[in-house]
PASEDO-668922 format. One record per residue: x, y negated, z of N, C-alpha, C, O in turn. Coordinates in Angstrom, 3 decimals. Layout:
<rs>
X | Y | Z | X | Y | Z | X | Y | Z | X | Y | Z
...
</rs>
This chain:
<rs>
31.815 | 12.299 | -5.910 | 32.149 | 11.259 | -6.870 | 32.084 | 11.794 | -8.298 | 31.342 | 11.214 | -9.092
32.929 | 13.046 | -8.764 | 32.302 | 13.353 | -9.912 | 31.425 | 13.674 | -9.962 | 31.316 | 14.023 | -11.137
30.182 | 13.935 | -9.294 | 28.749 | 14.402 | -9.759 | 28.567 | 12.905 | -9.852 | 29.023 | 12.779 | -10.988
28.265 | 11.784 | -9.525 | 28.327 | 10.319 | -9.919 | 28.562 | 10.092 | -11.299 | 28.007 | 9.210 | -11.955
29.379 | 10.891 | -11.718 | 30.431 | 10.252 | -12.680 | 30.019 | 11.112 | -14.037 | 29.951 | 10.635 | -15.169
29.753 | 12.521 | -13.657 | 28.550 | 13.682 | -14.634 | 27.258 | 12.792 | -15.012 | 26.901 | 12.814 | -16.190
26.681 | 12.170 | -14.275 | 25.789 | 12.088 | -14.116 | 25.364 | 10.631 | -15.242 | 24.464 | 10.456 | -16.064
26.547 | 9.763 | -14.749 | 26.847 | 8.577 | -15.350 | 27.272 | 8.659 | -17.284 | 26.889 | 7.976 | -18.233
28.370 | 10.033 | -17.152 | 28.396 | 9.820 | -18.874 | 27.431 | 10.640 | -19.501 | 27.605 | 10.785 | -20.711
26.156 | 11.394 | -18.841 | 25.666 | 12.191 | -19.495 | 24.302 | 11.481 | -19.742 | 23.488 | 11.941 | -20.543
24.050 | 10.179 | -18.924 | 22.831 | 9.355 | -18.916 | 23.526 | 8.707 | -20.309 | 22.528 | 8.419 | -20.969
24.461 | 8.402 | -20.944 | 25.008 | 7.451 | -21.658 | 25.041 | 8.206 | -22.827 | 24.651 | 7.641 | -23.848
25.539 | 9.722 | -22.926 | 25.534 | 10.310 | -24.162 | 24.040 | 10.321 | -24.382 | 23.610 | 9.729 | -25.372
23.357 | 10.819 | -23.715 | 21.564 | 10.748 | -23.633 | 21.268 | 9.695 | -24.623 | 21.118 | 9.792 | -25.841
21.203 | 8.448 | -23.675 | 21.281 | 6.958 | -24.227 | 21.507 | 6.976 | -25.570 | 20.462 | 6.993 | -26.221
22.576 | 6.978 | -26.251 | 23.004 | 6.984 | -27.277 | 22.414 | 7.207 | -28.587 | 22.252 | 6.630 | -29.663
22.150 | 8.376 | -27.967 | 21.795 | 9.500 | -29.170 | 20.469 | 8.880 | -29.407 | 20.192 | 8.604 | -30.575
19.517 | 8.592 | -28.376 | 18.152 | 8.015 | -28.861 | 18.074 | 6.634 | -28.952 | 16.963 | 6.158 | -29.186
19.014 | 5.898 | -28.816 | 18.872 | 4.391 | -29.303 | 19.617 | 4.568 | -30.908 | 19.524 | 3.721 | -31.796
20.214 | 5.615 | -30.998 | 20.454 | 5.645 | -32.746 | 19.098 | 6.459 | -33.300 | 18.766 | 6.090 | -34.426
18.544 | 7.144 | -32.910 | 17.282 | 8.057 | -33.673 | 16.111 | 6.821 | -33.638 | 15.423 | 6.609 | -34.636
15.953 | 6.029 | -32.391 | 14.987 | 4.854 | -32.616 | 15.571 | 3.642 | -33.540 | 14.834 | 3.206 | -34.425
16.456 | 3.262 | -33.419 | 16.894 | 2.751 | -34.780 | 16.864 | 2.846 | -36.141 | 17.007 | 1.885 | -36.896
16.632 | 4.276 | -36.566 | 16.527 | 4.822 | -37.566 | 15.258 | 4.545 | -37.525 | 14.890 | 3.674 | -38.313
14.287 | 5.129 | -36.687 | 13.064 | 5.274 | -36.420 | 11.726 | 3.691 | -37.025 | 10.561 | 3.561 | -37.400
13.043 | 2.788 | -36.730 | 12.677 | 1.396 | -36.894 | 12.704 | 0.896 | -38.279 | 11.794 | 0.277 | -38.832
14.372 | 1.383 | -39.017 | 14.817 | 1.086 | -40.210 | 14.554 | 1.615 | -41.700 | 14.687 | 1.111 | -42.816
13.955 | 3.332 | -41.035 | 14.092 | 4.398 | -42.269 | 13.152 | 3.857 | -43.083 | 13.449 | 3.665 | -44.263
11.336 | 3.379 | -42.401 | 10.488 | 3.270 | -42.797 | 10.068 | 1.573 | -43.485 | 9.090 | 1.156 | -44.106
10.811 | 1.199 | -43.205 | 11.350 | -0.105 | -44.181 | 12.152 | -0.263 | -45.573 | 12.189 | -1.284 | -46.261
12.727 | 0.851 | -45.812 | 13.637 | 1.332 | -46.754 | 12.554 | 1.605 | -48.004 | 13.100 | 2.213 | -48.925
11.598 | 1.394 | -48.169 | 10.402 | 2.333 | -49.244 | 10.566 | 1.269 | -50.494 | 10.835 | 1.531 | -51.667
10.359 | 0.190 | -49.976 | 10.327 | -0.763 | -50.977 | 11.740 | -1.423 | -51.395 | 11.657 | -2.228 | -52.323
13.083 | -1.197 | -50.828 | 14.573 | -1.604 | -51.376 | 15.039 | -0.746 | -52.297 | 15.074 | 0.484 | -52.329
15.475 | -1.777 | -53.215 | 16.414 | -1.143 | -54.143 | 18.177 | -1.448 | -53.422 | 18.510 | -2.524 | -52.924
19.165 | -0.121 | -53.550 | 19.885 | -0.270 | -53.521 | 21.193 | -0.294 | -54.909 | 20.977 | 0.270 | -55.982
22.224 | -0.885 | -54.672 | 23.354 | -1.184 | -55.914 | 23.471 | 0.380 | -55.950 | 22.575 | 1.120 | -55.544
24.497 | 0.753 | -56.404 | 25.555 | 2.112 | -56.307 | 26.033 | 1.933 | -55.361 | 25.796 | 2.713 | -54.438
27.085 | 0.616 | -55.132 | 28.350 | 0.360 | -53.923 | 27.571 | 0.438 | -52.816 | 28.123 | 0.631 | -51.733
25.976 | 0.287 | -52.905 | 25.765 | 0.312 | -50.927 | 25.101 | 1.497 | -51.189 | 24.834 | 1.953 | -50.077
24.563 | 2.472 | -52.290 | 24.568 | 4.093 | -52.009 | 25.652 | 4.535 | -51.484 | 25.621 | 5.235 | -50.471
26.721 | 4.213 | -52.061 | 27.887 | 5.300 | -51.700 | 28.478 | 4.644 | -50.280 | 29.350 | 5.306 | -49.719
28.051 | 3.354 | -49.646 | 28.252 | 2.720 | -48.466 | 27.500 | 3.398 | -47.590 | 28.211 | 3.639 | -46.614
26.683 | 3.723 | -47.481 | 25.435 | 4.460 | -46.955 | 26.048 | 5.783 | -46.840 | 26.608 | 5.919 | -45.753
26.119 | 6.727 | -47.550 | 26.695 | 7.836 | -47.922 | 27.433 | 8.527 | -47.286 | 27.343 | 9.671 | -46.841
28.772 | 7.175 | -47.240 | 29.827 | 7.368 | -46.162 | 29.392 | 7.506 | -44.474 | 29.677 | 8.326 | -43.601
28.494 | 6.174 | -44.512 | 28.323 | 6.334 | -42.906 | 27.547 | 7.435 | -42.634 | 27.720 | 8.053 | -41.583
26.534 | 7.840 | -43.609 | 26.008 | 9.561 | -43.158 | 26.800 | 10.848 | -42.631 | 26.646 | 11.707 | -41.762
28.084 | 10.393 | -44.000 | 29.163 | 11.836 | -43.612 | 29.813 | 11.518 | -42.297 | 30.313 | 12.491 | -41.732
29.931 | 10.101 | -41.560 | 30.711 | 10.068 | -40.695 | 29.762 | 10.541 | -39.280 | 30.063 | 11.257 | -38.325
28.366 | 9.720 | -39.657 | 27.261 | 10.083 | -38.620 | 27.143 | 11.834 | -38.482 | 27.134 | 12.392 | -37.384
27.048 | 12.625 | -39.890 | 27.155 | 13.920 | -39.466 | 28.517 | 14.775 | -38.640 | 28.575 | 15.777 | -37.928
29.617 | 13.696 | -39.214 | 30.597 | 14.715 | -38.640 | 30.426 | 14.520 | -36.912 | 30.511 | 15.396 | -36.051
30.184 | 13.202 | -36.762 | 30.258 | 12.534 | -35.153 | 29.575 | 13.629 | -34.648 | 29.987 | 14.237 | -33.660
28.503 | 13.947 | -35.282 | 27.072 | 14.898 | -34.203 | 27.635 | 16.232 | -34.163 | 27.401 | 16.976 | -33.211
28.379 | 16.589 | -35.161 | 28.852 | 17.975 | -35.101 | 30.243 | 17.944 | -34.554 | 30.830 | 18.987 | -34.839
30.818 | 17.281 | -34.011 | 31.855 | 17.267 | -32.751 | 31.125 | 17.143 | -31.383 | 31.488 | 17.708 | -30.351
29.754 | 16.107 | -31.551 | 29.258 | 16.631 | -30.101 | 28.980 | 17.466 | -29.660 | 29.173 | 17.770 | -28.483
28.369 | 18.171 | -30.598 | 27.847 | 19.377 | -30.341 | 28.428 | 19.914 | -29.933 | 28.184 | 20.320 | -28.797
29.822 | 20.340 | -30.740 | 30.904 | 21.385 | -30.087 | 31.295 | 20.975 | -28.392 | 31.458 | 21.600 | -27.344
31.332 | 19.494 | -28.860 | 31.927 | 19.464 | -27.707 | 30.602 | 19.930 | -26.219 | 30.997 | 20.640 | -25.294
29.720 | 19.616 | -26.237 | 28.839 | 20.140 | -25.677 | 29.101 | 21.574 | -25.873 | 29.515 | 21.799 | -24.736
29.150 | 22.404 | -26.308 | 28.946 | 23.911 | -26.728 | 30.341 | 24.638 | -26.062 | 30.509 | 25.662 | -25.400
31.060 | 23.801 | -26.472 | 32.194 | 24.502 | -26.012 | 33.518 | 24.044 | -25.472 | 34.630 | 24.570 | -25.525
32.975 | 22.594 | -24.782 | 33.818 | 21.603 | -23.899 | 35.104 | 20.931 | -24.830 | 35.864 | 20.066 | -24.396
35.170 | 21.546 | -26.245 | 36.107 | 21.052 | -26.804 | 36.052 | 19.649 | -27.036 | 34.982 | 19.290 | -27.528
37.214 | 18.392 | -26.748 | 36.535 | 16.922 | -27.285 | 37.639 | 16.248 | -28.575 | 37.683 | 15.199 | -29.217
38.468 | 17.545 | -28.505 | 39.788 | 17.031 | -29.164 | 39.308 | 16.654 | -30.964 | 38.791 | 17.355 | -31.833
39.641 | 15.643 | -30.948 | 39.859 | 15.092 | -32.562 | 40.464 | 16.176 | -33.547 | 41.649 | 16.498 | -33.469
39.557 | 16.751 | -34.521 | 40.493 | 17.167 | -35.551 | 40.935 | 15.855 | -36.659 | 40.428 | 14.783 | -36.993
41.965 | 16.496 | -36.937 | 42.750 | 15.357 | -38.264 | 41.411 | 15.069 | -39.530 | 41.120 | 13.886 | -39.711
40.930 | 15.738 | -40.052 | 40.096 | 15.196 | -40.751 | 38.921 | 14.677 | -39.916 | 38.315 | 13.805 | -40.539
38.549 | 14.860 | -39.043 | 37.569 | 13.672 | -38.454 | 37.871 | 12.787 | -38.067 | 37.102 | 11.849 | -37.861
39.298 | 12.774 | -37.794 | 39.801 | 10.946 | -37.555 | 40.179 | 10.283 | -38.829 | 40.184 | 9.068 | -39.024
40.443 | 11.066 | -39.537 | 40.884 | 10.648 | -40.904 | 38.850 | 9.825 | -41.425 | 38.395 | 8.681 | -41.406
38.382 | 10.908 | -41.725 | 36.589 | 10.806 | -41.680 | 36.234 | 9.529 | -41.022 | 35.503 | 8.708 | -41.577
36.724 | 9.357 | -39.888 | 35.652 | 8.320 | -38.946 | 36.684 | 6.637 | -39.179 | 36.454 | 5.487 | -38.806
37.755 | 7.217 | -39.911 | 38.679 | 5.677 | -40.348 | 38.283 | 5.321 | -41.589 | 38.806 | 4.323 | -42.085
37.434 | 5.950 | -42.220 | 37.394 | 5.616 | -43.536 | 38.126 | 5.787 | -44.396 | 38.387 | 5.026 | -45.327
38.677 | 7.173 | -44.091 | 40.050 | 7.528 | -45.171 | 39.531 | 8.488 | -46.030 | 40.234 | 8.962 | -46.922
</rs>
């Protein structure tokens, strides 16, 4: 049952990760011709720092089974 269950969240982290890179994949190259304000640079901005911190907790957590929340990445991923 847990090899079921390995098998099940690791098809999903998989998943994930490339339905956000094809998304991008879809969106980045549309971006050539928009102008953005300031308020949706620095809107943008934010969700980058949150998108980088997200990937660099997976990682760890991949790397080194850790999954625990540090305080500034929950703080980070609330928009604080």
């Amino acid at each position: 049952m847990r090899q079921i269950e390995h098998t099940i969240e690791y098809l999903d982290l998989v998943g994930s990760c490339h339905s956000y890179v094809a998304a991008l994949g879809r969106l980045v190259p549309r971006l050539r011709s928009q102008e953005f304000t300031e308020d949706e640079h620095e809107t943008v901005r934010r969700g980058i720092a949150k998108v980088r911190a997200a990937a660099d907790w997976l990682e760890s957590a991949v790397d080194n089974g850790e999954s625990t929340l540090g305080e500034q990445l929950v703080q980070l991923l609330k928009g604080e």
